[in-house]
Each structure stands twice: as C-alpha cells, then as structure tokens.
C-alpha positions as CSV (number, residue, x, y, z in Angstrom):
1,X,99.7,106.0,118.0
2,X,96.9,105.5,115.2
3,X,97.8,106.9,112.0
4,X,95.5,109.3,110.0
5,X,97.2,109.4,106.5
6,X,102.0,103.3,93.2
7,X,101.2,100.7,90.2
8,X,100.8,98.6,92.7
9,X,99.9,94.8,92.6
10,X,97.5,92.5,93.9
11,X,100.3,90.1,95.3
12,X,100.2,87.9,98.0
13,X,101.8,87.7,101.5
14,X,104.5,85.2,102.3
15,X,105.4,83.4,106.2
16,X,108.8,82.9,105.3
17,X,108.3,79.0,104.8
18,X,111.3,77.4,103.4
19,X,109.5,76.0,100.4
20,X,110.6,75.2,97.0
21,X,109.4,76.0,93.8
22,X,108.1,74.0,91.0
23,X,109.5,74.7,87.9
24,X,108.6,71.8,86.0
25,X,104.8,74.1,85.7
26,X,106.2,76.8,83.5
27,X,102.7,77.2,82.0
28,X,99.0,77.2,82.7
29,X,97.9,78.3,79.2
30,X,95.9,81.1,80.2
31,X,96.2,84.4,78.2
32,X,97.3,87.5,79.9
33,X,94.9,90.3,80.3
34,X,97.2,92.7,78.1
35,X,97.0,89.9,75.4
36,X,93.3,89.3,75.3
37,X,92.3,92.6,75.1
38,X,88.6,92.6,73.8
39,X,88.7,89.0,73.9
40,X,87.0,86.7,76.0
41,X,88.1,84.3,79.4
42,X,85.8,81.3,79.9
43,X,83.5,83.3,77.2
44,X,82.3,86.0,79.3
45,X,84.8,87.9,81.1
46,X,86.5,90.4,79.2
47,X,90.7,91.1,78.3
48,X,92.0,94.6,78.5
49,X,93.2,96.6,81.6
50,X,90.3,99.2,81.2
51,X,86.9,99.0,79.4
52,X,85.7,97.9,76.3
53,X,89.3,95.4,76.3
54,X,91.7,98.6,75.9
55,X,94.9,98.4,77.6
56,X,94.9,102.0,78.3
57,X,92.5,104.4,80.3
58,X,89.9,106.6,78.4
59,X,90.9,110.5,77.5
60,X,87.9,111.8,80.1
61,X,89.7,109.6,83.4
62,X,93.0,110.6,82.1
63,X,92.3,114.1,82.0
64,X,90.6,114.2,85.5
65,X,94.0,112.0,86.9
66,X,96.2,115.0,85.0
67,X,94.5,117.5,87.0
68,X,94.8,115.8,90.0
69,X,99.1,114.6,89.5
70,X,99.7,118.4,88.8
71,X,98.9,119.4,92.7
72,X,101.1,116.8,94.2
73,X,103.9,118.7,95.5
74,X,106.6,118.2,98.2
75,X,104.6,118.2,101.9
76,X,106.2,118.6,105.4
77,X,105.7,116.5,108.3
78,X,101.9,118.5,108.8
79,X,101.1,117.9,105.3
80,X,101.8,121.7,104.5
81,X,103.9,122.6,101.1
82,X,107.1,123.4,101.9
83,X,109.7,123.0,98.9
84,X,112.7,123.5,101.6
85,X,111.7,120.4,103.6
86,X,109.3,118.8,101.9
87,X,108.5,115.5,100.5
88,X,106.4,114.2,98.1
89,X,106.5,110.6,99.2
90,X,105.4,107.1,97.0
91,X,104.7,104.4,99.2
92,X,104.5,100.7,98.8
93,X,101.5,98.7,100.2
94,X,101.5,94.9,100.6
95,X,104.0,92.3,102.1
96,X,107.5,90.8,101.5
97,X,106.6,90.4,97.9
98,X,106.1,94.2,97.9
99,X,108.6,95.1,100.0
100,X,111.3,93.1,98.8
101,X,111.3,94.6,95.0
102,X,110.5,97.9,96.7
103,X,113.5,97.6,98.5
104,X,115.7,97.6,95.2
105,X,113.3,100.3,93.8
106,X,114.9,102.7,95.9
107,X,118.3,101.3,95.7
108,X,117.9,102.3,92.3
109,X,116.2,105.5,92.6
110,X,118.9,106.4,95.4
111,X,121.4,107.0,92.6
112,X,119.5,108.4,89.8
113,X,119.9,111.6,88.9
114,X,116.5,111.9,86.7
115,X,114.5,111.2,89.5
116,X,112.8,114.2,91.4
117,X,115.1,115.0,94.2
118,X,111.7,116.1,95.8
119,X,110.5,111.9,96.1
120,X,110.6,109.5,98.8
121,X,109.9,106.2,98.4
122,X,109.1,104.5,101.1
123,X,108.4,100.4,101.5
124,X,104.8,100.5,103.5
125,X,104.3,97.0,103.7
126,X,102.9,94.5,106.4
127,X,104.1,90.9,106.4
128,X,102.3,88.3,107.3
129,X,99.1,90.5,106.9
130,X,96.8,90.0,103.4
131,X,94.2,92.0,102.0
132,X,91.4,91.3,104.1
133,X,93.4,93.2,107.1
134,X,93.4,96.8,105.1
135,X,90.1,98.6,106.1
136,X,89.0,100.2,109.2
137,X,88.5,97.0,111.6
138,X,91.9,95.9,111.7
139,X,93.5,99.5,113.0
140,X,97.0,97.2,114.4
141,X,97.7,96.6,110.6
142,X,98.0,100.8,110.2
143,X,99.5,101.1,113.6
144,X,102.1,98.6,112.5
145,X,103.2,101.0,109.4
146,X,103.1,104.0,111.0
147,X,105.3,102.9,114.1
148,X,108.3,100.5,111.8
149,X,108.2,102.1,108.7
150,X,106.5,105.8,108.4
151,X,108.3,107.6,111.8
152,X,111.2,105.5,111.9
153,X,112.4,107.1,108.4
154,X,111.7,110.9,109.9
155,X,108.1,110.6,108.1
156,X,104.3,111.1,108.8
157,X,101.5,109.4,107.0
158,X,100.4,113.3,106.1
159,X,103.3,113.0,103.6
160,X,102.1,110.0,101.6
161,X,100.9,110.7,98.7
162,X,100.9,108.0,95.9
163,X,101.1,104.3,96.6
164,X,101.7,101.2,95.3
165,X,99.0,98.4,95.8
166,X,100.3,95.3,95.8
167,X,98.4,92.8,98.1
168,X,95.9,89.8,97.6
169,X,93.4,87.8,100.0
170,X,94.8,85.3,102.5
171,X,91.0,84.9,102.8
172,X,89.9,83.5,99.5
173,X,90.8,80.2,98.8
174,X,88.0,79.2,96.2
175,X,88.4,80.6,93.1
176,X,85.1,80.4,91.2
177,X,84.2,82.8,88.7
178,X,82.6,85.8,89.3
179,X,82.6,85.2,93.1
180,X,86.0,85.3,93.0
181,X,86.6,88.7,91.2
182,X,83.3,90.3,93.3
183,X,85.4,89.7,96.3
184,X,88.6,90.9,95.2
185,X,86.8,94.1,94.3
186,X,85.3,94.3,97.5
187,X,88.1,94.2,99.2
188,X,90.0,96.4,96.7
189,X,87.9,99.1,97.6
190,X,87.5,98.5,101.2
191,X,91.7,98.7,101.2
192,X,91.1,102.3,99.0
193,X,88.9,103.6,101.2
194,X,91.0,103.2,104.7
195,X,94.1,104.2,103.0
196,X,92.4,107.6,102.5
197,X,91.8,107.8,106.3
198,X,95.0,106.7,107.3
199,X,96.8,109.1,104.5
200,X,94.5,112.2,104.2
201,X,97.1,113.7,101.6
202,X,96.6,110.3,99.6
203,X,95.5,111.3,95.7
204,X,96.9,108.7,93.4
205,X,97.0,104.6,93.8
206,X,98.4,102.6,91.4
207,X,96.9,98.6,91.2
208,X,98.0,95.5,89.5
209,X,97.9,91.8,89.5
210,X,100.0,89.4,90.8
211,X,102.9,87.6,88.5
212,X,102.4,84.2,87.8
213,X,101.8,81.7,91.0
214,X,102.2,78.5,88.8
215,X,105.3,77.8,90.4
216,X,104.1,77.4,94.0
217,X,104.9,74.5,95.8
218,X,101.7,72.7,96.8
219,X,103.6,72.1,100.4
220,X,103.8,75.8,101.0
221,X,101.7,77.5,103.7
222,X,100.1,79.8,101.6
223,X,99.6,77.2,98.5
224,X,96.2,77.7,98.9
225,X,95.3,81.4,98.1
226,X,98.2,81.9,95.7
227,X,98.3,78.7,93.4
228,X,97.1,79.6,89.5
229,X,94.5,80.2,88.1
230,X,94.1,82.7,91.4
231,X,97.0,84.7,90.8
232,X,95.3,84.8,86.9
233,X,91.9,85.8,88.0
234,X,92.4,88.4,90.8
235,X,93.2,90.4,87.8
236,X,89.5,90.5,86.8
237,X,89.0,91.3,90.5
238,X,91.3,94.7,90.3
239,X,89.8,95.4,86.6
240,X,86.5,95.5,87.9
241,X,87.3,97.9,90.7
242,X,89.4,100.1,88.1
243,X,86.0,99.8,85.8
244,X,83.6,100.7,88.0
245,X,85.5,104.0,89.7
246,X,85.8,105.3,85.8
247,X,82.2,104.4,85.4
248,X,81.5,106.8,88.2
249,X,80.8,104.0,91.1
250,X,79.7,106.0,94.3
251,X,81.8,103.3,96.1
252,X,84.9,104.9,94.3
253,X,84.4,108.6,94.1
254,X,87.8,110.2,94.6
255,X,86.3,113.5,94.6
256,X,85.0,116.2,96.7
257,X,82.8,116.7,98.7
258,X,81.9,113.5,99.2
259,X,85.4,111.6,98.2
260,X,85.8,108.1,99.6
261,X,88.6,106.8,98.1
262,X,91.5,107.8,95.6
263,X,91.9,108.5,92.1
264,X,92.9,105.2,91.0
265,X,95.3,103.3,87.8
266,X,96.4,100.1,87.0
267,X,100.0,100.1,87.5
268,X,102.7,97.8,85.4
269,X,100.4,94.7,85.5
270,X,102.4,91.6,86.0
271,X,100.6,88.3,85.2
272,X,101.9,86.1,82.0
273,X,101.6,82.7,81.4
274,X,104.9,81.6,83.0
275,X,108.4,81.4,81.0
276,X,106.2,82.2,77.3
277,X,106.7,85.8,77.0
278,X,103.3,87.7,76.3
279,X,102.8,89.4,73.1
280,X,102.1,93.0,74.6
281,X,105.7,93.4,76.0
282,X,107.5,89.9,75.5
283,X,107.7,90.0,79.4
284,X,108.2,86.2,81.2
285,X,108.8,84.9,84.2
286,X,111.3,82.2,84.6
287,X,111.7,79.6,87.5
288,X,115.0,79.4,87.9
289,X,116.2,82.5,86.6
290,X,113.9,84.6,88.7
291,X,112.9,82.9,92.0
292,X,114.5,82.0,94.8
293,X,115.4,78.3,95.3
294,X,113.4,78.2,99.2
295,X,110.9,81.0,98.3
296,X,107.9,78.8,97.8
297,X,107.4,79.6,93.9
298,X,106.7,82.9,94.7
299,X,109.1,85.2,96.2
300,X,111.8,86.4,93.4
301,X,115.4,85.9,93.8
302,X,117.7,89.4,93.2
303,X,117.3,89.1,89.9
304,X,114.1,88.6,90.1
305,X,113.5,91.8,92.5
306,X,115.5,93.9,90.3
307,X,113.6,93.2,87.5
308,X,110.4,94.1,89.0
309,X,111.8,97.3,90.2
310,X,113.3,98.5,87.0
311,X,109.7,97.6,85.6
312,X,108.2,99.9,87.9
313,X,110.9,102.2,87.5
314,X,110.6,102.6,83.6
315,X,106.6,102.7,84.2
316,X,107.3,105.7,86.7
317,X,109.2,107.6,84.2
318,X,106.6,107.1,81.2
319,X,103.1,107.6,82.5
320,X,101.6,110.5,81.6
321,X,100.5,111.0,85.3
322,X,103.4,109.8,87.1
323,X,106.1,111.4,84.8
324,X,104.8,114.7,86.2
325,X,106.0,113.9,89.9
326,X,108.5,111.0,89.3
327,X,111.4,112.5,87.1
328,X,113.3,115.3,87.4
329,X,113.3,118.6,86.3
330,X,113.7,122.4,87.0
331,X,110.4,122.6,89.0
332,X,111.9,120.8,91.6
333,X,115.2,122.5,91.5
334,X,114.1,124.4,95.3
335,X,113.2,121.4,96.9
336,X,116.0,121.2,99.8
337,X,117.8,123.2,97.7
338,X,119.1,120.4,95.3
339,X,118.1,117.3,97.6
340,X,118.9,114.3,95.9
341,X,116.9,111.2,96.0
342,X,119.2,109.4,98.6
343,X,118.0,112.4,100.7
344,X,121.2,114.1,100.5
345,X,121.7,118.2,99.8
346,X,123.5,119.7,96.8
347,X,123.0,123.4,98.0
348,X,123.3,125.2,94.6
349,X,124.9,129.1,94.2
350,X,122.2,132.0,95.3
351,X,123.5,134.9,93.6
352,X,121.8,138.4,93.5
353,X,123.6,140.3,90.9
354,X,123.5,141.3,87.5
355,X,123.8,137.7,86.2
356,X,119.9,139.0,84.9
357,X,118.1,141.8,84.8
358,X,114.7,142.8,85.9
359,X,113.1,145.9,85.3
360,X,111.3,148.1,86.3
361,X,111.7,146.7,89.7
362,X,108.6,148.9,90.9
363,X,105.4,147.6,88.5
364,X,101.9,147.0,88.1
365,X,102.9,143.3,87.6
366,X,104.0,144.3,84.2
367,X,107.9,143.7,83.2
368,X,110.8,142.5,82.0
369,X,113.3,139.7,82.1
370,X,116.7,139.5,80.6
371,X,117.6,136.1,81.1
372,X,121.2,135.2,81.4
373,X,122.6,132.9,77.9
374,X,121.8,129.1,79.0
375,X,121.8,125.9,76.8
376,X,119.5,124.5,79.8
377,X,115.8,124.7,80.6
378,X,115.5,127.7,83.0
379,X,112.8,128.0,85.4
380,X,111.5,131.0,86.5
381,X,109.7,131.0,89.9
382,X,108.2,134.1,91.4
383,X,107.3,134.0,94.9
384,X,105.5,136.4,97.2
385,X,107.2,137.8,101.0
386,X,106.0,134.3,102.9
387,X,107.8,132.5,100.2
388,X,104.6,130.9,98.5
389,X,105.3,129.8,95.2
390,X,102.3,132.2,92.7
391,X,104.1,131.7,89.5
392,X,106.6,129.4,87.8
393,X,107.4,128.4,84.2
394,X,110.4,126.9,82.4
395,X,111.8,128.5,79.3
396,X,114.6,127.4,76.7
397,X,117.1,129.5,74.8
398,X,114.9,132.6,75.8
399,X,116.6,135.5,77.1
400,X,114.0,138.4,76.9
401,X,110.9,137.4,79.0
402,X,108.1,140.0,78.8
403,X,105.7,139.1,82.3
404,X,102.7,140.2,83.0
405,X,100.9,139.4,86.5
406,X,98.6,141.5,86.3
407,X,96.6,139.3,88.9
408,X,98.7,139.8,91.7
409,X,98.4,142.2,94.7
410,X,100.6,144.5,95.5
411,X,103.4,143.6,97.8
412,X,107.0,142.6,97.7
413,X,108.1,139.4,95.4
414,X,111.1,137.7,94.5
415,X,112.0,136.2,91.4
416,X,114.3,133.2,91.3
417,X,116.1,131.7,88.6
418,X,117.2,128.6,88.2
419,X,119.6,126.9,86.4
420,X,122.6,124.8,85.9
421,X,122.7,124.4,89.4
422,X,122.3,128.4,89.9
423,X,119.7,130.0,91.7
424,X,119.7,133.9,90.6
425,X,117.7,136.4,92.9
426,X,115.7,139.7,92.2
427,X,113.6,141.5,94.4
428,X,110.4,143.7,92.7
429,X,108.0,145.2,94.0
430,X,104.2,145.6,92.4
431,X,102.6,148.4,93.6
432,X,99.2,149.5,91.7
C-alpha cells in the first residue's frame, strides 16, 4: 500500500559493516556553526544556525511557527481530532543512526510523566536508504515505512505530524564548497516536499547536522560520504535550506494555498570539533566513551545513544514551539482519558455533582463558575453535544469564573473540569 502522509539531523546511513573507529582523529579544527556565529568558514560562508550568524530564528518565523504548533492536536487513524483516541505523533526520519537514539528517546519518554500523554513517538527510519531516496521517484522507500513501522504500531501516516530529519547523501562523495551545500539543499527540500505528500497532516520538521564523522574508519563502506569535513559542511547545506524558507523561497512555502513543504527549524544541531567541547554548550564527542568499538566511527555506543536522546529530549521540552505539544499539561488531561506516554490508560474520576457549581444552567452564554479549592492548574473545557472542544483555558487558585460566550449558538454544552486527576461534569444549556 502507498502511503499519503523533529530537530532532526542530517546524518548518514550505515550497512552494518563491522568497522572500527579511529580515535587517534579526535579533531579536525574546524569551528562549529554555533561557535562561529557571524563569522566566517573559508572567508565566505557564514556561522550561525539562522541569518545574519544568529543561533536563533527571527521573531516574524517564530511567530508564524507559534501559530502553526498551537493547531497540532491529537489525530485518529483518518487524521480527524479526536482527544479520546487520538495521537499527536513525532516521527523520526533517517537510518540506524536515527533510529537507534530514537529508540532510547522513547525509552525515556515511555516513563515520563511531563511528557504529553497525547504523543507518540515513533522511529520512521529506512536503513540502508540515504537522502537521495526521499522524494517522489523512489515510492519503495515510503512503502517501506508505512508497511514496518507506521501500521505495525496501530498507526497511519495521517497521524504524523512533526518529524525529526536526520539523513545525509549516500550520493555525494565530493565535498567542494558551494556545490556541496547547493546539493544538500536540493535535496533537503526535495525530502520536505515528499514528506508532505506522504504525511498530509505534516506541519512542523525539525533539521540538523550530523555529529562529527572524524572518527570514521577509512576501511568502512560508507567512508566515503561521511568522513569530515562532510559531516562539517552539510551543515551549510541544511542552513541554506532553513535560510531560504525564512526568506520566503517559493521552493519552501509551508503555506496555503499553494504549500509545498513544511514549516521548518533547525533542531539540536550536533557537529563539534570532536572531544573539544564547543563554546555554545560545552558539548563533545568522545571516541571511546561514545561510540561503539565495530560501529565504523560513526554509530554511538549506549551511551552514546542516550546522550543524543536526552539532547533531543531537553530541546523538546524548551523550544518555544515544541514545548507547546511536547510536555505535559492540563490541555491534554482528555486525551485517552489520562493516556500515558507508554500508551497506557489512567482513567481519571468523572463526577457530576456539586464538587462546582454552574449557574444559571439555562444562559445566553453568560455565567458563572464556582470552582472547587485546588493548589493545581485547573482546566476548564467546554464542549458542545458532538463533543467538539469550542473553549478551554487553564486557571490557578481561581474559584469564581465569570464566562461569557457570547459567540456560541444555542444548543446543549458541557463543561468539564479537570484536575488532580478529576474530571468534574456540568451540563448548560445556552439558549438566546
């Protein structure tokens, strides 16, 4: 069956060679992008994750991503919102240097508790397969997803909404400057632009860069296309494509009518100059503390996954766009009725009784609320008779909550409560 359905990385894929690494080239003395900043590399291409050398996006692409993060919401197998059996699903795109991190990313999210019970990860990726196999003329590659790792995990590719990006070119060998970065970009956005086809629901990609390749052993398969300075430049390659969607590049419009690809950010970007930790975030990469023995230089060891995960993880949690969707929190308290992020249900207490009070329970969309004594966030949800969510908003240490819909038809509604693992009931009806 075809499918019709992060940050992510620009990584490379692996064949499983039994290769070992090099550790003895634990630097290349090349400066990380986060690091350069408005500087220079090779005096003409410029530091920085975004333009003009910042390592952060500009207010105006921050806003528009804002806007976009606050409609994700949990989907059904049809792509419909449904907070009962819904899922708002994160998926990681690449190979077994994706998917093996990814893996322990949701190990770890399994047993958090700050994590929206509402999110699936899910580990998208293709081994064997680089970037030059995401776009429309390779069709097998999306087939391959949708029948091992979307369906098999009770999924549909209408349910992914947020991925991961972390692939490279098995293609590109040569890594003169700018040719180099043009066709990283190119292919960067070719990958964006089926991914939107084969997810339909797909708003919100998260790139990177690939972590340092300088301990690839020159005997491996894939020596080749990963070996530094590659790994170094395919970062310019992903900038440029970042660059030129916030510059308003056609090739990158992410919005209707006439949207061809998703709203894309970098993601936790990777690259430093091997076991010297970079001055942005001290982060390093060492050889023997982070790779595995027979991995070629370039897959990580379980140490080495974990700390990759737990970066992503702690990026997750702090974004101002991915925050939103990622952690936790009242909003999410209907989804599965307490799902937790192994999948499993906490059903909490539905109580209609006089816990609260709301009155006049015939209105003009005009009333009251007397909220029961909490020291936790409350959220207040009102719902119409097909049980579509019209209003919501969380409130602390409030107890009297004057509302006033005003904008709503008349009709039957029910307003639900939640908190500390209560969900409180009251039926009103507005009639004008």
């Amino acid at each position: 069956m075809r499918i019709i359905t992060l940050i992510t990385l620009c990584c490379l894929i692996t064949s499983g060679l039994k290769a070992q690494i090099q550790c003895d080239n634990d630097s290349v003395g090349l400066v990380p992008l986060v690091d350069l900043k408005a500087g220079f590399y090779l005096g003409e291409y410029q530091g920085g994750l975004y333009p003009s050398g910042k390592n952060f996006p500009p207010a105006g692409h921050v806003k528009k991503g804002l806007k976009i993060a606050k409609t994700i919401k949990p989907l059904d197998t049809l792509g419909n919102v449904n907070y009962e059996t819904g899922k708002i699903v994160l998926a990681g795109f690449g190979g077994s240097t994706t998917g093996e991190p990814w893996n322990h990313l949701i190990e770890i999210t399994n047993f958090d508790a700050t994590v929206n019970p509402c999110l699936k990860l899910l580990n998208a990726t293709n081994s064997g397969e680089g970037m030059e196999s995401m776009n429309v003329d390779h069709p097998d590659y999306w087939d391959y997803i949708e029948d091992t790792r979307i369906r098999p995990k009770g999924l549909t590719p209408a349910q992914v909404q947020i991925a991961w990006l972390f692939n490279g070119s098995r293609a590109d060998t040569i890594f003169d400057m700018p040719a180099y970065r043009d066709s990283i970009e190119r292919k960067v956005q070719l990958a964006l632009a089926a991914m939107l086809i084969e997810y339909p629901n797909l708003k919100l990609v998260y790139v990177g860069s690939p972590y340092y390749a300088g301990y690839a052993d020159p005997t491996y398969e894939m020596y080749t296309s990963i070996h530094e300075p590659g790994s170094y430049r395919c970062g310019f390659g992903f900038k440029a494509a970042v660059e030129k969607q916030i510059m308003g590049d056609p090739m990158y419009k992410y919005t209707a009518p006439g949207k061809v690809v998703p709203f894309m950010l970098w993601g936790p970007y990777l690259w430093t100059d091997g076991d010297q930790p970079r001055t942005y975030d001290s982060l390093f990469w060492d050889c023997e503390d982070d790779f595995r023995v027979d991995g070629g230089g370039f897959h990580l060891n379980g140490e080495g996954k974990d700390k990759l995960a737990l970066i992503i993880d702690n990026f997750c949690k702090s974004d101002t766009l991915a925050e939103i969707w990622y952690n936790d929190g009242p909003k999410w308290a209907s989804c599965g009725d307490g799902r937790l992020a192994d999948g499993s249900i906490i059903s909490p207490t539905i109580i209609d009784n006089d816990e609260y009070q709301l009155y006049p329970t015939i209105n003009n969309g005009i009333f009251t609320l007397e909220l029961p004594s909490s020291n936790s966030l409350i959220q207040i949800t009102i719902t119409d008779n097909l049980g579509r969510i019209i209003y919501t908003q969380n409130v602390m240490e409030t107890e009297i909550q004057n509302m006033q819909l005003t904008n709503i038809p008349s009709g039957l509604y029910f307003c639900n409560i939640y908190y500390d693992n209560m969900h409180l009931v009251k039926e009103f009806i507005v009639n004008k």
